[in-house]
C-alpha positions in Angstrom: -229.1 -88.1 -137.5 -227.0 -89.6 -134.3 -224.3 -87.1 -134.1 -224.4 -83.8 -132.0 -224.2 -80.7 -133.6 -221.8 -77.8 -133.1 -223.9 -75.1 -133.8 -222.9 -70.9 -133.9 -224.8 -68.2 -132.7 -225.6 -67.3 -136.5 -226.3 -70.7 -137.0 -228.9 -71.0 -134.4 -230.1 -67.8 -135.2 -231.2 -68.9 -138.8 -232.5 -72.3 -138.1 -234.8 -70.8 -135.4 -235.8 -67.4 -137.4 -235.1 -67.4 -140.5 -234.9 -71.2 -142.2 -238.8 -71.4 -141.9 -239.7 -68.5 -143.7 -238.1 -69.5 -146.9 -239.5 -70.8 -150.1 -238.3 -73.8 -150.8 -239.3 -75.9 -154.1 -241.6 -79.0 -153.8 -238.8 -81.8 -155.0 -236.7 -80.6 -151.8 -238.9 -79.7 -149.2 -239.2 -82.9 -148.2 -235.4 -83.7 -147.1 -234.8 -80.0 -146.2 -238.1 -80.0 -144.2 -237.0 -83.4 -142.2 -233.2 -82.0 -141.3 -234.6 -78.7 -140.3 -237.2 -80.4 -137.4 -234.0 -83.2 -136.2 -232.0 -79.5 -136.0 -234.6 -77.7 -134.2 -235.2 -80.3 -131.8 -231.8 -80.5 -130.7 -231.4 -76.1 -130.9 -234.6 -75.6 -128.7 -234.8 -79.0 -126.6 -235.2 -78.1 -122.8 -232.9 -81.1 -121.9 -230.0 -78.8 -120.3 -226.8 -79.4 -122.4 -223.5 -80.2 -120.0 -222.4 -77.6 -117.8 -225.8 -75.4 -118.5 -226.7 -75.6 -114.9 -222.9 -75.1 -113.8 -222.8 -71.9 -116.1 -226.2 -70.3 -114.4 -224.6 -71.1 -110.8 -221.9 -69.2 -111.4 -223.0 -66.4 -113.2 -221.9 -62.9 -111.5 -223.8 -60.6 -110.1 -224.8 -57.7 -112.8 -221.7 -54.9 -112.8 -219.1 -57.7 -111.9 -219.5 -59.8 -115.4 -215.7 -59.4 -117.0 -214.8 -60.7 -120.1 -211.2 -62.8 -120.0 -211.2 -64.3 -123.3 -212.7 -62.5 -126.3 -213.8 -66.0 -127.9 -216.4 -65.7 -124.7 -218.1 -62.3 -126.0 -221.3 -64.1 -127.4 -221.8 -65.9 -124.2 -223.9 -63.0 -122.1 -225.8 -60.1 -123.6 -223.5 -57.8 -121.6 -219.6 -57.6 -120.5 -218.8 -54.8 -117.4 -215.3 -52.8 -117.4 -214.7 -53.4 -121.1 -211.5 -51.7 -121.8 -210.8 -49.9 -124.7 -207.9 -49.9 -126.8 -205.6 -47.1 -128.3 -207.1 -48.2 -132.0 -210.9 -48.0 -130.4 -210.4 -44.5 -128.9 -209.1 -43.1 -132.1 -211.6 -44.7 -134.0 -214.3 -42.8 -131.3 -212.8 -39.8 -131.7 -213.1 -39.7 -135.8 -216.2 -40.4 -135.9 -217.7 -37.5 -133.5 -214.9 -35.5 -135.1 -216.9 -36.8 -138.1 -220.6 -35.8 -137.2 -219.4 -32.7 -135.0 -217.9 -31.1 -138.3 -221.2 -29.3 -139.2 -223.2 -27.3 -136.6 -226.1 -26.2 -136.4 -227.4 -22.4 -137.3 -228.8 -20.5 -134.6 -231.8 -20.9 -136.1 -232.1 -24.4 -135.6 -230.1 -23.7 -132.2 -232.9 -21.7 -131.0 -236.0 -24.1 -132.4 -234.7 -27.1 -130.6 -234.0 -25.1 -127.2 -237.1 -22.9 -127.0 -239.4 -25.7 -127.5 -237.2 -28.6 -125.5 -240.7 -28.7 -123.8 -242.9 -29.4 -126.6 -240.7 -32.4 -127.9 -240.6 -33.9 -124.6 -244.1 -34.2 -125.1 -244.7 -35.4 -127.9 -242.5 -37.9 -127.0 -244.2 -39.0 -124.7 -247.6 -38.6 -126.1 -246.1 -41.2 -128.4 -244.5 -43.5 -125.9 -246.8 -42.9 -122.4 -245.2 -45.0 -119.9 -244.1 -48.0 -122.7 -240.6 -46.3 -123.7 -238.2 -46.7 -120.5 -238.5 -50.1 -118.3 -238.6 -49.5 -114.8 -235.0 -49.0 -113.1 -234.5 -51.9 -110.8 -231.2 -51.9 -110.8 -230.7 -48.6 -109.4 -230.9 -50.5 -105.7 -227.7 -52.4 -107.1 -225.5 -49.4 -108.3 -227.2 -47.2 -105.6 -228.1 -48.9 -102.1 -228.5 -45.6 -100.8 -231.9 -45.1 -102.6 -233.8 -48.0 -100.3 -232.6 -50.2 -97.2 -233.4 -53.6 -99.2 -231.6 -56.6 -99.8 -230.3 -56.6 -103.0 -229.6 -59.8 -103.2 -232.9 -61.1 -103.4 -234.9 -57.7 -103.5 -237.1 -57.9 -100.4 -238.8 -55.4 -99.3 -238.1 -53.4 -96.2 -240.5 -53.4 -93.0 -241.1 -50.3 -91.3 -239.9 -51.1 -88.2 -236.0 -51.7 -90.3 -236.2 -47.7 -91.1 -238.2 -45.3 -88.0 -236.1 -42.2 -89.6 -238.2 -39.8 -92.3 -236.1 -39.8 -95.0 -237.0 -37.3 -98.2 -236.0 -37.9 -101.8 -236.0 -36.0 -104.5 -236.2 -37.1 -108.3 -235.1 -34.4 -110.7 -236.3 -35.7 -114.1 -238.7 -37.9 -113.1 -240.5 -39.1 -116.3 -243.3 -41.1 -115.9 -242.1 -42.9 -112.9 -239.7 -45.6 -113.9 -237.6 -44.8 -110.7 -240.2 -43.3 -108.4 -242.6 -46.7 -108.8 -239.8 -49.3 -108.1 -239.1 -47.0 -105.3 -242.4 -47.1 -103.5 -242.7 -50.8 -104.5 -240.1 -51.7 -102.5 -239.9 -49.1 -99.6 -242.7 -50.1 -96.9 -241.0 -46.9 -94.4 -244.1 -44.9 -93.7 -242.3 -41.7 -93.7 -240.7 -41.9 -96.1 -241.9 -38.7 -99.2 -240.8 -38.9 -102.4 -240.7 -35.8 -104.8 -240.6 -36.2 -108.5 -240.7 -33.2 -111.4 -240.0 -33.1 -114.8 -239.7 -30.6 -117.7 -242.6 -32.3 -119.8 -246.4 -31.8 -118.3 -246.9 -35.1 -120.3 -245.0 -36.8 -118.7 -246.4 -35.5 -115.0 -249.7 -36.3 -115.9 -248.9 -39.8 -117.3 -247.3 -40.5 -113.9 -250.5 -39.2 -112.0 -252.8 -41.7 -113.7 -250.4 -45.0 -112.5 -252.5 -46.9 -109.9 -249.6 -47.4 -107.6 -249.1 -43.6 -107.7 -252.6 -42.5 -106.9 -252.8 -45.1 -103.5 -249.6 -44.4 -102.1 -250.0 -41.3 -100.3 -246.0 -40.9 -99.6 -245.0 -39.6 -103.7 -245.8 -36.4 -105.0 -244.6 -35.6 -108.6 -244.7 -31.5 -110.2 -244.2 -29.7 -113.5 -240.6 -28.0 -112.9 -238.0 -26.4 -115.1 -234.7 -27.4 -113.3 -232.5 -24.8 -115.5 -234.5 -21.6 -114.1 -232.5 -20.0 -111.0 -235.0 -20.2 -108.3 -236.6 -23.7 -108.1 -240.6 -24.0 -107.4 -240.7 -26.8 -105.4 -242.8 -28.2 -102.0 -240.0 -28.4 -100.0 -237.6 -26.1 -98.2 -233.8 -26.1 -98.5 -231.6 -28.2 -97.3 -234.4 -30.5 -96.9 -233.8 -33.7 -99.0 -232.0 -36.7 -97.2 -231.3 -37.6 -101.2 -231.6 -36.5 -104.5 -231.6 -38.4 -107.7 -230.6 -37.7 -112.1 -230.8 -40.5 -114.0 -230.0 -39.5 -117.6 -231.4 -35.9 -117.3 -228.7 -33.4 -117.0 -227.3 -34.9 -120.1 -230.7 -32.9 -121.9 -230.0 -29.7 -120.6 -227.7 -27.0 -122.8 -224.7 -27.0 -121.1 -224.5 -24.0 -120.1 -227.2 -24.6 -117.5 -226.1 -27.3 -116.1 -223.8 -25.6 -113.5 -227.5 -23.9 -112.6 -229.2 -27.3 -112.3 -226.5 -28.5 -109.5 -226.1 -26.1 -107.8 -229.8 -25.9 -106.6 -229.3 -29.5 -106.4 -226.6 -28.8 -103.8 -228.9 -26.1 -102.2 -231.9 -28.4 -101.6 -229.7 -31.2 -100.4 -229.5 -31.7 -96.4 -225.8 -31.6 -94.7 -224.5 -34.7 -95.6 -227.5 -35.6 -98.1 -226.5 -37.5 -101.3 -226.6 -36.5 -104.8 -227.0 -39.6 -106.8 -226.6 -39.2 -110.9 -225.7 -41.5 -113.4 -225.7 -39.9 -117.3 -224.0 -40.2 -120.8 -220.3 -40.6 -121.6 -217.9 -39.6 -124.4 -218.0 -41.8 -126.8 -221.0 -43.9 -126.2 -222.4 -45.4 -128.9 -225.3 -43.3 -129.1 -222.8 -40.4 -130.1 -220.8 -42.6 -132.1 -224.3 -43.0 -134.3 -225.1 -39.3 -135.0 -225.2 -38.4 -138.3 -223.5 -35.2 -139.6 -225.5 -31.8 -139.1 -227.4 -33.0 -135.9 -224.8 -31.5 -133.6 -225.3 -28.3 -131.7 -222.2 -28.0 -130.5 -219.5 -29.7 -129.4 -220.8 -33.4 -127.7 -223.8 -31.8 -127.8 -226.7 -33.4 -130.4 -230.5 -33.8 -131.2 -231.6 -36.9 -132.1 -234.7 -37.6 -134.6 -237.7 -36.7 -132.2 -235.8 -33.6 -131.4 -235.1 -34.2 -127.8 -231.6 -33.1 -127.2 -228.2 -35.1 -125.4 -225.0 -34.3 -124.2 -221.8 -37.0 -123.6 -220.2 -36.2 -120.8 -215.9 -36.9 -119.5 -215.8 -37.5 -116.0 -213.6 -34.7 -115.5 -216.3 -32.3 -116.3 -218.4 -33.9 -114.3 -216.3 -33.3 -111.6 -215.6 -30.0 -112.3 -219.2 -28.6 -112.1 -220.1 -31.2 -108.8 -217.0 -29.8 -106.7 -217.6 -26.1 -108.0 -221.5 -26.5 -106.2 -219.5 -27.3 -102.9 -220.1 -31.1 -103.5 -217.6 -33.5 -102.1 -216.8 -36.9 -104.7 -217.4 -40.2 -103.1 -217.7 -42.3 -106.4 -216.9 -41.0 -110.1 -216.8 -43.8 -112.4 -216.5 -44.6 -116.3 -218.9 -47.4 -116.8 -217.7 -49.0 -120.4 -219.8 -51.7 -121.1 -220.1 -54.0 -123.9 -223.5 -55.3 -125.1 -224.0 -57.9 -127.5 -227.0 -58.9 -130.2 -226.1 -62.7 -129.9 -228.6 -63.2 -132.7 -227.4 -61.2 -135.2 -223.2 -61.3 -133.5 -223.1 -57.6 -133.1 -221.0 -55.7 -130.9 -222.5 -52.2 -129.0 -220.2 -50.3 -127.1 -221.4 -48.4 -124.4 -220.0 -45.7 -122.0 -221.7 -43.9 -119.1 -220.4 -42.0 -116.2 -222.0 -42.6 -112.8 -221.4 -40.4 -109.5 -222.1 -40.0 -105.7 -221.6 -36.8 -104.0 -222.3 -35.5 -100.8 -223.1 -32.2 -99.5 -220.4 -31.5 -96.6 -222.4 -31.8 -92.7 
């Protein structure tokens, strides 16, 4: 053809996925079939094209990725610190105004939070361990969690960390945080705790081989909203404690409950790390009418239930426990299908506080 080609995102994405699937008569195959192999030899050739290896050199670390110019948003998967405009927010807020409208009967109420349990596990009699990937990225956004260098994820040596250190997972799962954590903590005394609402999901963790050789983890059935917490542990024992997208499944009217045993188990000066759902996220944005419990409160298809979160309430409930704020932050971030030039807007909320010394 001896020209270079120009080619879009949607462009690409047909030649590569869609083009060959197509029925195409005999008397044009031919031709068709000819320019569609010079394309795809240019689309997928593994020569670099100029400035490939300059953009890989400098691209940021994950959480620092800013979007200048909006012709740029089908360059990455993901843009960090999107802000949103006064259009966007009103938008937000019609929608959930939208599938808030109609609430549930107490009925339904009363089905969904009776047996939160039971659809937990059947989720996860479904999914087993293949649903969530594990959370690697927590060492990024939490440093706290292991002594590692995040830069190029080594792991630590024992002699780095001669302290027992003790950390708690409340909503544990099937081990997507607790695994990466032993992988890449060597510190012999260090324990790790893990418990979780489903039974499912406890017993999916116990059968992981990395869980059943290291002798430092040790995972439990618990229900987090009952007052007086069942746990191996004493109070004011746990250098650290960890949610990761659990309170947000709790009716919120437990959740003041939930924290402030978290604040209770927590050492003097012991961290509670969480990191949840925001308003507006586009997973509430996506609710259909008559899901809704109450207000920013829903329950998606399998049941399981989610709240959305401003980080004012958060802060509210975290202070009330005695909890002092070190980080509060609105994480708005904008992902991108670059196949199919879609636009996801996502917002979640992510916290450090400490229990006072």
């Amino acid at each position: 053809m001896g020209c270079h080609l120009d080619l879009s995102t949607r462009q690409l994405y047909f030649l590569k996925n869609e083009l060959p699937s197509l029925k195409i008569e005999s008397r044009c195959f031919g031709l068709l079939f000819t320019f569609y192999l010079q394309l795809l030899v240019q689309v997928m050739s593994e020569a670099p094209s100029p400035g490939h290896a300059e953009d890989l050199a400098k691209r940021p670390q994950f959480g620092t990725r800013l979007l200048q110019e909006i012709d740029d948003v089908y360059k990455h998967n993901a843009w960090d610190h999107v802000e949103w405009d006064a259009e966007q927010e009103e938008a937000a807020q019609k929608a959930v105004a939208q599938n808030s409208g109609t609430k549930m009967s107490e009925e339904q109420k009363e089905r969904f939070q009776t047996g939160a349990a039971q659809f937990w596990d059947s989720f996860y009699g479904i999914h087993d361990n293949r649903f969530f990937k594990d959370r690697h990225w927590l060492f990024t956004e939490f440093p706290e969690l292991a002594p590692i260098n995040t830069q190029q994820a080594k792991p630590v040596h024992v002699e780095q960390q001669e302290q027992p250190r003790s950390i708690f997972e409340l909503g544990c799962g099937v081990g997507n945080t607790i695994m990466p954590l032993l992988q890449y903590c060597t510190e012999s005394k260090l324990k790790v705790y893990g418990c979780d609402f489903s039974s499912r999901a406890i017993e999916i963790l116990q059968r992981q081989q990395q869980y059943i050789e290291d002798k430092r983890c040790e995972v439990f059935v618990m229900d987090a909203t009952l007052e007086h917490w069942k746990v191996p542990f004493e109070e004011d024992s746990q250098d650290i404690i960890v949610m990761i997208f659990v309170l947000s499944a709790i009716e919120p009217h437990k959740m003041q409950r939930v924290i402030d045993n978290c604040y209770r188990y927590l050492k003097p000066g012991g961290l509670l790390l969480f990191r949840d759902y925001g308003r507006y996220d586009l997973a509430q944005l996506r609710f259909k009418n008559g899901k809704c419990l109450e207000d920013n409160f829903y329950v998606r298809g399998d049941g399981t239930m989610v709240y959305f979160f401003t980080e004012q309430e958060l802060r509210e409930m975290l202070t009330k426990a005695g909890l002092q704020e070190e980080q509060l932050i609105v994480d708005r971030r904008l992902q991108v299908n670059r196949g199919r030039c879609l636009k996801m807007y996502r917002v979640w909320i992510q916290t450090k506080f400490r229990k006072p010394l």
